[in-house]
Each structure stands twice: as structure tokens, then as C-alpha cells.
N, C-alpha and C positions, 0 to 999 in steps of 0.2 A: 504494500500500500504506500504509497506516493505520499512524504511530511507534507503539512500545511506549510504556506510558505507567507512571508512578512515582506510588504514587499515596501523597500528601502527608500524616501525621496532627500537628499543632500543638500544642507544649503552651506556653499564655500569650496574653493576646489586649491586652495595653497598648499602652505603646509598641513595643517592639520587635514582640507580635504584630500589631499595625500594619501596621509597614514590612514584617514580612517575607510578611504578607497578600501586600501588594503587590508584591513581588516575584514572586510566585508568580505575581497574575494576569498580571503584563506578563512574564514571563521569554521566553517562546513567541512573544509576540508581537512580540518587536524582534533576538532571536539564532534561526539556524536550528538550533535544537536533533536531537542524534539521538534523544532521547526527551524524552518530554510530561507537566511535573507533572502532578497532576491533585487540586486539591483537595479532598480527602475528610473532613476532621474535624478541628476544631479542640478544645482541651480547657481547663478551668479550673473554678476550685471554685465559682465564683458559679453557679448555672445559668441565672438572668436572665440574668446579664451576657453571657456566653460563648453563651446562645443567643442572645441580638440582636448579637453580635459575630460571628459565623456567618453571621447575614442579612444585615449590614452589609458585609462582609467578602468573603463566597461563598464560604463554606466549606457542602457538602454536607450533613456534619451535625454534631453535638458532641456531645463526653464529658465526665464530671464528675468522671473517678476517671481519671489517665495511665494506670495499672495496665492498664484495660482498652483503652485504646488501644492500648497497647506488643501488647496480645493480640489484638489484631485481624489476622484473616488480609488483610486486604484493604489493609491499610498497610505498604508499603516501607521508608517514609524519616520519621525521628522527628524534629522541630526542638525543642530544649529551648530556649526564649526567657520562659523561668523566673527568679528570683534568684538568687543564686549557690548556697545553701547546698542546693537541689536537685537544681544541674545533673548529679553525680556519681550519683544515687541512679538519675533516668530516663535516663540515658545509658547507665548499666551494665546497666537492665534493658531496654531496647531493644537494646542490642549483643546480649548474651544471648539476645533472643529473634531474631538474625540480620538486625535492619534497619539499614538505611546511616541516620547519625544525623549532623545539625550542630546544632552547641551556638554559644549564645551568649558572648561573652568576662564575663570571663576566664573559663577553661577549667573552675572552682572554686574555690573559698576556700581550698584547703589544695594543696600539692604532693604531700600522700601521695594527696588526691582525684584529681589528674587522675594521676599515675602510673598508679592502677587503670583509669582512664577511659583510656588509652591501650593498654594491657594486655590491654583487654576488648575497645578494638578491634582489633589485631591478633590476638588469637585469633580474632575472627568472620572477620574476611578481607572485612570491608565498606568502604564509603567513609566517610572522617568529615571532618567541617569545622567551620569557627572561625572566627566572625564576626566577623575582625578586618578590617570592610571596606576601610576606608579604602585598602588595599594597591590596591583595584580602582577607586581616582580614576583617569583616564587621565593626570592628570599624571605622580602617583606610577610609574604606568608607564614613562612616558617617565622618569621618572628613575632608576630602577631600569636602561633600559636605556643610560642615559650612564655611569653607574656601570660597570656590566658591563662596555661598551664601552672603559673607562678618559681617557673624555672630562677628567672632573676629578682624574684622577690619583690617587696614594696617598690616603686618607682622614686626616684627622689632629684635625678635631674633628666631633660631633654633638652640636649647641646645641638644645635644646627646652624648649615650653613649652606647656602645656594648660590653658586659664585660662579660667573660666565665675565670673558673679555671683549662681546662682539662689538659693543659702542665707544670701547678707547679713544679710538681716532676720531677727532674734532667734525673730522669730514663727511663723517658714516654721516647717511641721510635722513631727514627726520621721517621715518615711517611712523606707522600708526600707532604703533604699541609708544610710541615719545610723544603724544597727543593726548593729554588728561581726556578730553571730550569723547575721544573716541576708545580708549583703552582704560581710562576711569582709573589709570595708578600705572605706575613703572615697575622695576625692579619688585617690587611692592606684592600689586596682583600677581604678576607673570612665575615671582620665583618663591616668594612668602608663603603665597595660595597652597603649594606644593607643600611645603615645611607645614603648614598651618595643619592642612588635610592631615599627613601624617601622623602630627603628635596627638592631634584628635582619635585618630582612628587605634594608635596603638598604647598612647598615654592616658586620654580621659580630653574632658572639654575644658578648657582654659576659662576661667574665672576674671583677670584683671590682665594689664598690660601696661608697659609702659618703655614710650619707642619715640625714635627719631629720624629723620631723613632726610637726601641731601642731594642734589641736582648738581653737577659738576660742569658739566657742558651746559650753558643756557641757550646757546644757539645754534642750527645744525642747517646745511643746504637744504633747501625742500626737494622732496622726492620727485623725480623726474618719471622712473617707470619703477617698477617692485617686481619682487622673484620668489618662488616659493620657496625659499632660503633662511626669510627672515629682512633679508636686507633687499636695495635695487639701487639702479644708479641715480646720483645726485644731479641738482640742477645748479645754477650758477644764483637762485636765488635763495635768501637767510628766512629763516623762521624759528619762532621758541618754542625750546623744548619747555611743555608745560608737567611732566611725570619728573619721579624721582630716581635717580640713578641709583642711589643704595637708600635700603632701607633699614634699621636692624630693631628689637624689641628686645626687653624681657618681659615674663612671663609668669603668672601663678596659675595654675591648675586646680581644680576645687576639689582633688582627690590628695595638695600638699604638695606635691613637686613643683620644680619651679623648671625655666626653661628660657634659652636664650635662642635667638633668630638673626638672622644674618644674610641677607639679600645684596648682591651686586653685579654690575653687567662690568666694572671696571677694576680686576681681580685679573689681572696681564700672566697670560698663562693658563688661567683655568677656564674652560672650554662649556663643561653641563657638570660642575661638577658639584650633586646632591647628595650631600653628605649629612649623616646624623649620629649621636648618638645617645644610647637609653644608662645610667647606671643605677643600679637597683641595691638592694640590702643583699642579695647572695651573688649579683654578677653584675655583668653587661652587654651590650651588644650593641656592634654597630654595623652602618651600612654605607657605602656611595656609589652613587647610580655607574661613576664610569666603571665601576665591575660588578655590576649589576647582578651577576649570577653568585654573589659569594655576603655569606653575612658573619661578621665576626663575634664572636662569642668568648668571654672571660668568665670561671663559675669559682667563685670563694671555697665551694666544697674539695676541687681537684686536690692531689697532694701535692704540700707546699713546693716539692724539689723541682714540681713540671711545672708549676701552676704560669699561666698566661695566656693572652688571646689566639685562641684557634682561628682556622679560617675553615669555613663548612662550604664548600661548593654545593648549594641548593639546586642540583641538576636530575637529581634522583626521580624515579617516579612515585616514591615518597611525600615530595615534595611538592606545595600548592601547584598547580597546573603545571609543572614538568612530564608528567604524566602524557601528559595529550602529544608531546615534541620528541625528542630526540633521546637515544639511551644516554647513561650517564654520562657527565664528562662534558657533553659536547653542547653549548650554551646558546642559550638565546640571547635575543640582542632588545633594545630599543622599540621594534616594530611588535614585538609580540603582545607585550603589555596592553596595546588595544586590542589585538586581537581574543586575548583571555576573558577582558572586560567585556566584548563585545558577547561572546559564550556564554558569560550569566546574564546579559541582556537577554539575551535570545530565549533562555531558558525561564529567567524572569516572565517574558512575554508568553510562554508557554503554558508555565502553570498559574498564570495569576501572581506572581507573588512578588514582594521587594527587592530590591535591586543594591547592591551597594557599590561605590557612594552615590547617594539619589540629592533630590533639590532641598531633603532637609539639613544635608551637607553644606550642602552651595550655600542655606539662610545662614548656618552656624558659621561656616569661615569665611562669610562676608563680615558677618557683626566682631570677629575679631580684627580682620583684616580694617574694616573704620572705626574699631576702638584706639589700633594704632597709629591711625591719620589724626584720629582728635588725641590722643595723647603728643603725639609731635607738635600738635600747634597749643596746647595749651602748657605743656612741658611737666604735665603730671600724669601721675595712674589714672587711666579710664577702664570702668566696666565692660567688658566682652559678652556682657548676657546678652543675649537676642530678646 
């Protein structure tokens, strides 16, 4: 008998519509799904661009206006892989018009955006998800499940740091993400969001904050054309950068840990490098994304003559969704992490059921995320409640 099948409409075709292309094509092909994406339309304003992103891609067909996707009888599931200052507008009217929708992080630019965006999804009674992949590294799993387990014992710090070099140079062009209006935060959303998600997902939900930030470049050429890169080439004309280049906080957690954060794109030398780590009353463990498949572990019990940080290659079939990939040993990369994510969507969407991380994520590490912008301007602890 032939799976039901969910059939897929795309809004954004850069990076992220990229990756999440691909997730789409490989999802079926490495998890035994109870139902079956099915690519049907990808969307964006260019109509060059987005039609040879379609061919390139395997998207069936494309649209030029989301409006008319979101109206489309023949589309289930809406992925907003949009900038930020959108994802609230198509999210609201795909929920409205009853399709199960995952949005890219963060959730919105504002906390009153995604409150509605969560709002709209509990009235439809759809599935929603939150591309905060990273949660679906198989290490991350394993450590989530030592945690659980109470391997490392009480928590009592969460050390982070999310450090890339792409906008050093004066000249790098003002793309979007250097646009408060259109990406609603720099360094901040883009690399924060990530740290935030995580210590929520593995440590508890953050209670108070208290943080600062700091724009180093005020002025950058305006964008001439863009690439699905990240970056594109400059024009011979200036425009201000309105985001923050670094951001960093500390942190109390309402389970007693406390936690520091550390956001920057001008870190000369370090590339995606997402690094954290947990120490607890019997251990520790940590992780950074450029070795992705490996999570470090320290346990107070070992005997004292060996005692120190192992390295565990989380490759096993053991191990959260390594399973579905390759025998031991031989590691996944980068692209998989949506691919895994997109696997309990699917299966989400299967049996009815919740999804993690969903838009009640996106409300939570938005209201820390501008607990930190109101502590930077008033220069004291702000609340992170939602």
C-alpha cells in the first residue's frame, strides 16, 4: 500500500532554501517515514531565480507571490525559510488557511510576532516546527540523554560561545541579516538564538539576564546582488549597519545555574564555531559544532589515575538518529541535522503529535533573546519570563 504523502510548498530558495531543499529530497530516503514529502513548489520574488532554483533543486513547480501558495489546495505543509521580518506575516496566513507550517529561527523579530504565531497555531490544531536544528546532532542527543539520565548530576554552569569571522572586513556588504528592520538583531538572533535554544533544551529555561552589545562596523557598501552564501557583491554606495556585531549575556536559570553567552561574527579565524559547555556536581560535557559528531565527557566517578575528558564519537546506531546513516565511525556533516529534524516532522505530521522544537520555543527564546536587548540599553538584569 502506497504512504500518504504531505505535499511540500517552500517559501525562500538561498541558503536555508538550500538545505532545506535537501532535506526534503533525502528525508524518505534514509528514515522509514509513515508519510512521504513530496515536493510540490517552491516560492520567491525573483522569478528567474526561484525558477532555476526549482530545476536545480526538484521542486515541481514555483510561485512568485507566498499568498498564492499558502492558497493552494494541493499544499499541506508551508516552510517559511524567509528573513525574519516575514516569518510572522506567512506563518499566520498558512496556519489560517489550516497547513502544518515550520518556520525558520528565530521564531520573529519581535515576541509580540511569534506570541501570534503560536496563537494561530494552536487554534488550527496543526503541526509547527522551529528550525533550531542543531538539537538533532546525534551528539546533542546523547547529551540531552546523560543529562536526563542525571549522568553529570545537578547543572550548575552553561558556558557558550558562537563565534564566526564572515563580516571582519569593512567592505563585506550590508546584507540583510546587518539590517535591524529586516533581521530584527545581528550577531544576537543569528548566533544567540542557537546558544539560547540549547541551554533551554538541555539546561532548563532561563529566568533573568543581563547583557550587552556592540556594533563595530557602523557602515558597510550597500548590496549590489547577494548569493546563497551568506554574502554578494558590494556597491560603490555606504549604508548603516543598524544590528549588533557581538553580543554577549549572563544568565540565571530558574533550576540555579547560571550561564554565560557569547555571540560574534568578528572572532578572525573562527568560521561556525558553536561551542558549549555543561558542568554538573558528578561531570561535564561539552560540544562544538565544527566536530559535530563527537561530544566530550569528564565523570568525577572515573579512577582518579585516568580521570579526564573522553571524546565519544556519537556515530553509533546507538546513538540519536545515527541509526538511520552510516555504520560507525563514519560521520555526518552539517546537512543532516535538517534532514533528522525534518523525520520527526514528518512523523509529527503522521500521528498527530508534537514536534520539537515547535513555536512554543520560538515565544521562549525570543523573550530571552529581548530580555537581552532591554538589559543592554538599560544596563541592568531584565526578566526573560514570557
Amino acid at each position: 500500500m502506497a504512504k500518504k504523502t504531505v505535499n511540500v510548498g517552500l517559501v525562500g530558495y538561498q541558503f536555508m532554501g538550500k538545505a532545506h531543499s535537501n532535506a526534503y529530497r533525502q528525508v524518505a530516503r534514509f528514515f522509514d517515514l509513515d508519510v512521504q514529502p513530496v515536493m510540490k513548489a517552491i516560492c520567491g520574488r525573483n522569478e528567474a531565480n526561484v525558477r532555476a532554483a526549482a530545476e536545480k533543486y526538484g521542486w515541481e513547480s514555483y510561485e512568485t507571490d507566498w499568498k498564492k501558495l499558502v492558497a493552494r489546495d494541493d499544499i499541506d505543509l508551508i516552510d517559511v525559510s524567509t528573513p525574519g521580518n516575514s516569518h510572522a506575516e506567512i506563518a499566520i496566513g498558512a496556519l489560517n488557511a489550516g497547513k502544518h507550517v515550520v518556520c525558520e529561527k528565530p521564531l520573529a523579530n519581535t515576541l509580540a510576532d511569534t506570541r501570534e504565531m503560536l496563537a494561530a497555531a494552536q487554534k488550527a490544531g496543526v503541526v509547527h516546527a522551529l528550525c533550531h536544528v542543531y538539537r538533532k546532532a546525534p551528539a546533542i542527543g546523547l547529551a540531552k540523554q546523560l543529562i536526563s539520565e542525571d549522568v553529570i548530576g545537578k547543572i550548575y554552569h552553561f558556558r557558550a560561545t558562537y563565534l564566526q569571522d564572515w563580516i571582519v572586513d569593512p567592505n563585506f556588504p550590508l546584507v540583510w541579516r546587518l539590517q535591524k528592520e529586516v533581521a530584527g538583531s545581528g550577531s544576537h538572533g543569528d548566533l544567540n538564538a542557537h546558544l539560547i535554544d540549547m541551554a533551554r533544551y538541555l539546561v532548563g529555561e532561563i529566568a533573568e539576564v543581563s547583557g550587552m552589545m556592540e556594533t563595530f562596523v557602523k557602515q558597510r557598501p550597500k548590496l549590489a546582488a547577494s548569493d546563497d552564501r551568506l554574502g554578494g557583491k558590494a556597491s560603490d554606495e555606504m549604508g548603516d549597519v543598524t544590528v549588533d556585531d557581538a553580543a554577549l549575556f549572563l544568565a540565571r536559570f530558574e533550576n540555579g545555574a547560571v550561564g554565560t553567552f557569547e555571540a560574534t561574527r568578528f572572532a578572525l579565524g573562527r568560521k561556525n564555531y558553536n561551542r558549549f559547555e555543561i558542568n554538573g556536581s558528578k561531570g561535564s560535557i561539552a560540544f562544538n559544532l565544527e566536530r559535530m559528531n563527537e561530544l566530550e565527557l569528564y565523570l568525577a566517578s572515573d579512577p582518579e589515575n585516568i580521570r579526564g575528558f573522553r571524546t565519544i564519537a556519537a556515530t553509533d546506531s546507538m546513538h540519536p538518529y545515527a541509526g538511520a546513516w552510516w555504520p560507525v565511525g563514519h560521520i555526518i556533516g552539517y546537512e543532516h541535522t535538517f534532514i533528522n529534524l525534518m523525520s520527526d516532522l514528518f512523523q509529527a505530521i503522521a500521528h498527530g503529535t508534537p514536534v520539537n522544537p515547535n513555536f512554543e520555543d520560538g515565544v521562549r527564546n525570543q523573550a530571552v533573546l529581548e530580555a537581552v536587548e532591554k538589559s543592554a540599553a538599560t544596563r541592568q538584569w531584565e526578566s526573560a519570563a514570557i
